[in-house]
N, C-alpha and C positions, 0 to 999 in steps of 0.2 A: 555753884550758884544754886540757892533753893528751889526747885523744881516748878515751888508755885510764885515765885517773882517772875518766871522765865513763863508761865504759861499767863499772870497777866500782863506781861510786855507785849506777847504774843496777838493776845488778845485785843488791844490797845489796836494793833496794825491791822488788823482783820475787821475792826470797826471804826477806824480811820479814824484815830483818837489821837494820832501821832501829832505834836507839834516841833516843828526843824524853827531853830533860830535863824535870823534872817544871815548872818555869818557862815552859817552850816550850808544856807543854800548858793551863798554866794561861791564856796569853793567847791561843791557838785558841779555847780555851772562849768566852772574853770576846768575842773576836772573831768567833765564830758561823762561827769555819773547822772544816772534817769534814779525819780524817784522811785520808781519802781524796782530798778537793782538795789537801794537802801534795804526798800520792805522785803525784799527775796531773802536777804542776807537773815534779817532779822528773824524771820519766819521760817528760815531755813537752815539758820548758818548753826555751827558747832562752836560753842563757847569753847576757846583755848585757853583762858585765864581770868580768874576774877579776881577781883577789888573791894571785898564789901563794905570797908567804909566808905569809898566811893558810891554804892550803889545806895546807901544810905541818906545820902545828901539830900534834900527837897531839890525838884526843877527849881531855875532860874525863869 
């Protein structure tokens, strides 16, 4: 992953710029995940595999 997609994702979470579709929060819920363990991962976590035409796509 480009170093600087990854520090404005980063950034994105650190200035609560993040938006969850309402499906994403529906299975957090279910799943007993806090939003706050999302932004840890995000903020913290170690990319094990990219996708970049994935990453390329506009949000929805």
């Amino acid at each position: 992953m480009p170093d600087s997609w990854l520090r404005k994702l980063r950034q994105a979470v650190r200035c609560g710029k993040i938006e969850y579709q309402q499906h994403a929060l529906e299975r957090l819920l279910e799943r007993g995940i806090a939003l706050e363990e999302v932004e840890a991962v995000l903020l913290q976590g170690e990319m094990i595999e990219f996708y970049p035409e994935e990453a390329m796509n506009e949000p929805r």
